[in-house]
C-alpha positions in Angstrom: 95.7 139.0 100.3 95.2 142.7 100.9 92.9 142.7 103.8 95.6 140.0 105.4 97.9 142.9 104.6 96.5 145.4 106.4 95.8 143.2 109.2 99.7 142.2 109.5 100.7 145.8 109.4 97.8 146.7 112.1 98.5 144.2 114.1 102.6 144.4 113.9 102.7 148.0 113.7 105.2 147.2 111.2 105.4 149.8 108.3 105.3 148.0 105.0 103.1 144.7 104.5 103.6 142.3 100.7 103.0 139.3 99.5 101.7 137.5 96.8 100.6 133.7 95.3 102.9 130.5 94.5 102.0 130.4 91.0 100.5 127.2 90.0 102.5 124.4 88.6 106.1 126.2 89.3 107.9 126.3 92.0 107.8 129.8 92.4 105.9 133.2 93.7 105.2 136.9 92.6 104.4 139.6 94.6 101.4 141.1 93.4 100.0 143.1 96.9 102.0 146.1 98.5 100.6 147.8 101.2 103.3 150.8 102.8 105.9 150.5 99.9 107.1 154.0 98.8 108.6 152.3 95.8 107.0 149.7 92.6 110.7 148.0 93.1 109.1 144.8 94.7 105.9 144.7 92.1 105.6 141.8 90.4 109.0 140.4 91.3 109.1 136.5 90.8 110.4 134.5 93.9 111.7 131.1 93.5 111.4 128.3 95.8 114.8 128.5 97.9 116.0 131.9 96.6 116.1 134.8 99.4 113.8 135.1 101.9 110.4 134.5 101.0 111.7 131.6 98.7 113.1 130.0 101.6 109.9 130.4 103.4 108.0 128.5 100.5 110.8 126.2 100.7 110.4 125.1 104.5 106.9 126.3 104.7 107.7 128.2 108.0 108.1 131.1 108.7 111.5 132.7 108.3 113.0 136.5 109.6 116.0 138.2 109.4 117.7 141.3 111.1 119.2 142.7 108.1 118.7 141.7 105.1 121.2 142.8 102.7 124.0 141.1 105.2 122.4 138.4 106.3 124.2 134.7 106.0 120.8 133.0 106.6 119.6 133.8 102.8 120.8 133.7 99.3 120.8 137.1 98.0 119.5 137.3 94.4 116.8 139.7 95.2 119.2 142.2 97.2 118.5 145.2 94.7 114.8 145.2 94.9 114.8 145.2 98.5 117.3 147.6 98.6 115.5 150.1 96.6 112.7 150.0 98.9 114.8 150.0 101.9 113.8 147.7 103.7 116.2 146.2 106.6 114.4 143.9 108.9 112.1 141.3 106.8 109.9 138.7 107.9 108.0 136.1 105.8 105.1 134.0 106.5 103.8 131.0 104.3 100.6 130.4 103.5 99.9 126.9 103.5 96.9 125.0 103.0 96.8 121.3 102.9 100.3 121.1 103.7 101.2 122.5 100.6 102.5 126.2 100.1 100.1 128.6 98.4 101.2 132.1 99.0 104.0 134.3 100.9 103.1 137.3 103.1 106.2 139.6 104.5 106.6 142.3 106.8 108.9 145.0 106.9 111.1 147.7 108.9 113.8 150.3 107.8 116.0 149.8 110.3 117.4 146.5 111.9 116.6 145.8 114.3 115.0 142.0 115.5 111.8 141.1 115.1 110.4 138.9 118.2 107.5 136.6 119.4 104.9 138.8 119.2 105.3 140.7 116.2 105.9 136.6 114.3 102.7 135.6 115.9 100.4 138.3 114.7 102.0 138.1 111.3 101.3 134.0 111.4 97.8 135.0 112.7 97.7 137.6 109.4 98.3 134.5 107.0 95.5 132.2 108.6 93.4 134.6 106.9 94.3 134.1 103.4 94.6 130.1 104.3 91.2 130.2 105.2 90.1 132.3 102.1 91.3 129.5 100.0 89.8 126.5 101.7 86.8 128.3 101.1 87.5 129.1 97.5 88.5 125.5 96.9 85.5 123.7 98.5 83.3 126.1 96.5 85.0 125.1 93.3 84.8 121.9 94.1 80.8 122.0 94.9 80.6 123.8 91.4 82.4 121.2 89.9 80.1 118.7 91.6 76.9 120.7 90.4 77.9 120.9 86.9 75.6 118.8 84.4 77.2 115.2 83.5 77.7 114.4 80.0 77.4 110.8 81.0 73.3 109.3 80.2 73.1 106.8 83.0 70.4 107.7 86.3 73.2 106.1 88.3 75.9 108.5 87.3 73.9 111.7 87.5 73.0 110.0 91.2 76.2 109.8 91.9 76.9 113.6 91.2 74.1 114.7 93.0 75.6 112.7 96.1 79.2 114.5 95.2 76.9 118.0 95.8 75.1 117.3 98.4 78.2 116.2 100.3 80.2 119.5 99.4 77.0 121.7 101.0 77.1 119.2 103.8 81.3 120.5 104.1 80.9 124.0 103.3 78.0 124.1 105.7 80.2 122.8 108.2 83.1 125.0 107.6 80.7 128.5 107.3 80.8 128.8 110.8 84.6 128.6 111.4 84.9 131.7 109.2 86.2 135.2 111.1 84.9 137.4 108.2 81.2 138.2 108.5 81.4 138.9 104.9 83.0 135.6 103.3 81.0 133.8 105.9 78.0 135.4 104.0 79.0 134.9 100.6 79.7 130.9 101.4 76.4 130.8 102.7 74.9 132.4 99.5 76.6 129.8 97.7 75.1 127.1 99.7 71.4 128.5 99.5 71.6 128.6 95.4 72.7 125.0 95.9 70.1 124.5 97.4 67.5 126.2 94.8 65.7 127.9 97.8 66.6 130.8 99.7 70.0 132.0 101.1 70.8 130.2 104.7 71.4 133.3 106.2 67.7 133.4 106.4 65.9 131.0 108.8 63.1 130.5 106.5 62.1 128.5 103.7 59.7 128.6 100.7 56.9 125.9 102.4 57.2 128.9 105.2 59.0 126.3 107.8 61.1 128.6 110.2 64.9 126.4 110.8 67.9 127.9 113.0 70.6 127.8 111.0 72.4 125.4 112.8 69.5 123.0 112.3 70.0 123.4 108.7 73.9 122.5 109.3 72.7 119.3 110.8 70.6 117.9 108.0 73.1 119.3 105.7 75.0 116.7 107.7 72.5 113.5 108.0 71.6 114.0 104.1 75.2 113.3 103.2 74.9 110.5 105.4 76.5 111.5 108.5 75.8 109.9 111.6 75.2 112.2 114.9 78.9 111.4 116.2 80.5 112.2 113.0 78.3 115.5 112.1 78.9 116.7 115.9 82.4 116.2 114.7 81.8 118.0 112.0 80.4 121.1 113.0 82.5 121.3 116.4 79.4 120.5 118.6 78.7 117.7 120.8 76.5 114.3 119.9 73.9 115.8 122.5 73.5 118.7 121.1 73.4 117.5 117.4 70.0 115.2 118.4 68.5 118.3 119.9 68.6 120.1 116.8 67.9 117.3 114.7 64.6 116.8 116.8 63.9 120.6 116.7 64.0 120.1 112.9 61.7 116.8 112.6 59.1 118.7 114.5 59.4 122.1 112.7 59.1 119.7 109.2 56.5 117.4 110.6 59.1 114.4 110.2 59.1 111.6 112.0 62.7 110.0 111.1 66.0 111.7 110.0 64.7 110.6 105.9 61.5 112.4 106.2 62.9 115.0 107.7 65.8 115.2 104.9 63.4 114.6 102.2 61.2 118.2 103.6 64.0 120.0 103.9 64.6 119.2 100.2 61.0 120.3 99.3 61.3 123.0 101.3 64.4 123.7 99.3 66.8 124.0 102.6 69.1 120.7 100.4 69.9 120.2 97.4 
């Protein structure tokens, strides 16, 4: 939330950048980020879902302006004072929303009124894609931890079953890695992936056996272990069904393979899978 900040304000060249999470389980959000606020009158304030601006946001899941606040018919006004304080005039609001469902608000700000148009709505969408794609990420990685952890339950076939459930959350967070803007989230996804996989990081291209594998080769296997076909991992990873076989052959050869199993099973020895 406060990189996304200082991109909105960067990239609007508007003055003063908030925002904050829909808490879970209540139909509501706080502000918990300021970034250009010359007051704490906005900290922590508690937004419900259809109440001033950013509520109405959450409410639509849209984004949602207005020229001035304090006057404007558009928006219920229980929030007037805090916004007031800070004096703030023209206010925009941007959902975040992952999986159609509302997670966070991000706003932007001037002290005058004046409108805000196309451009300045865009950038601050753009700004929000950022924290919607942080928490995909944090979801699918809580959901591969859920996957990893130890079953109470005795049976082989339910411990198979969970290790199906993790190899098929690397084979998705594999896929969605390269999607990622942020060198440095990108990175830390990938970390997660390579201690799934007991061996080393996949930002490396080598393994413990000493095999050498282009990351995108990895991606693919990550892809036919889960039990992908080459149409639905091209799908997948954004590439085409040609150019999946050609790095699925690259990898056969580099793991002395001679079908798509042996070459999953020595990636997992080489500790590439889980």
């Amino acid at each position: 939330m406060g990189s996304a900040l200082v991109r909105l304000r960067r990239s609007t060249g508007l003055p003063v950048a908030f925002g904050g999470m829909v808490e879970p389980g209540r139909p509501r959000m706080r502000i918990s980020e300021l970034n250009g606020t010359a007051t704490e009158s906005l900290s922590r304030l508690a937004v419900t879902a259809g109440n001033g601006l950013g509520g109405k946001a959450v409410a639509l899941a849209r984004p949602c302006a207005v020229t001035d606040y304090s006057s404007s018919r558009q928006i219920t006004h229980e929030y007037d004072a805090a916004v007031a304080m800070e004096g703030l005039r023209s206010v925009l609001a941007v959902p975040v929303v992952v999986r159609r469902r509302v997670r966070g608000v991000l706003y932007g700000a001037l002290r005058t009124a004046q409108p805000l148009g196309d451009r300045t709505l865009t950038a601050a969408v753009e700004a929000a894609r950022d924290v919607e794609q942080a928490l995909v990420v944090r979801d699918e990685v809580r959901g591969l931890l859920e996957a990893a952890r130890p079953r109470t339950a005795p049976y082989d076939d339910d411990r198979g079953a969970a290790w199906e459930q993790v190899r098929e959350a690397h084979a998705a967070l594999r896929a969605l890695a390269p999607r990622i803007d942020d060198p440095a989230l990108r990175t830390e996804l990938l970390d997660v992936c390579g201690l799934l996989a007991e061996g080393p990081a996949p930002t490396s291209t080598g393994c413990r056996d000493g095999v050498q594998l282009a990351p995108r080769e990895v991606d693919v296997l990550a892809c036919v272990a889960a039990g992908s076909t080459n149409a639905v991992a091209a799908e997948r990873l954004g590439l085409r069904a040609e150019t999946v076989k050609g790095y699925l052959r690259s990898a056969m050869r580099k793991l002395g393979a001679h079908t798509r199993g042996e070459a999953v099973v020595a990636a997992r020895r080489a500790g590439l899978l889980p």
